[in-house]
C-alpha positions, 0 to 999 in steps of 0.5 A: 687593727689597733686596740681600741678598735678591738676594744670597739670590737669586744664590747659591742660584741656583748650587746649583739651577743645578748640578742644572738639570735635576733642578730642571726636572723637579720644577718641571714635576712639581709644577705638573701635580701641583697643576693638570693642566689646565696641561698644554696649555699647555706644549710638546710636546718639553719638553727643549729647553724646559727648557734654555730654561727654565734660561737665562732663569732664570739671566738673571733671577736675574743681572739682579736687581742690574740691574733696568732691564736685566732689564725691558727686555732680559728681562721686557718680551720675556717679557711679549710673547711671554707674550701669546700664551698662555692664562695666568690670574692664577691659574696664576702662584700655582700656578706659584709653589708649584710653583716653592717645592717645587722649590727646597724639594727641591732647596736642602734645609737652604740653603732657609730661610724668609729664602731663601724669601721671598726667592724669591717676592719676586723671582718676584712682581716679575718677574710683575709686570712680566710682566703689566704688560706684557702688557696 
């Protein structure tokens, strides 16, 4: 990712952190949408999950401009704790459209296509190091 798309990332982030957990729900809602069989894998209570949600979100959009602390601090943690769940390859790309028609609905017109594939950049890249680490 360059800066700009960081950037891209960061501010838009406060517009999607301002309508969090309007932002969750969609999220949520477009996944089971798209793959109902990823129900088991999210827990029972989902308000206190949401709220966690958010903040780790919020810690990665923020470590973009410091990536070797967002590896280590952040997604190699992420990446372990990961492990323990039944997450196939194919659950990231559902999640990723999940995670694009949720910053569709919530950013509006601010969701332009240099917006967007700034997103999945950064959500590929953070995916990446997940599954790196869960190897």
């Amino acid at each position: 990712m360059n800066l700009h798309q960081i950037h891209l990332v960061q501010t838009t982030f406060a517009l999607v952190h301002a309508e969090a957990n309007l932002f969750v729900t969609q999220l949520y809602n477009h996944l089971l949408r798209l793959d109902p069989c990823l129900y088991y894998l999210l827990p029972q209570e989902m308000e206190a999950h949401n709220k966690e949600f958010i903040l780790i979100l919020a810690e990665i959009v923020d470590g973009l401009s410091r990536p070797y602390l967002l590896i280590h601090n952040t997604l190699k943690p992420l990446g372990h704790q990961y492990a323990a769940y039944n997450i196939r390859p194919t659950h990231y790309h559902t999640f990723a459209t999940a995670l694009r028609l949720a910053l569709a609905n919530i950013l509006g017109p601010a969701f332009t296509t240099e917006v967007e594939a700034a997103w999945m950049d950064a959500y590929y890249l953070v995916i990446g190091v997940i599954k790196e680490t869960r190897k």
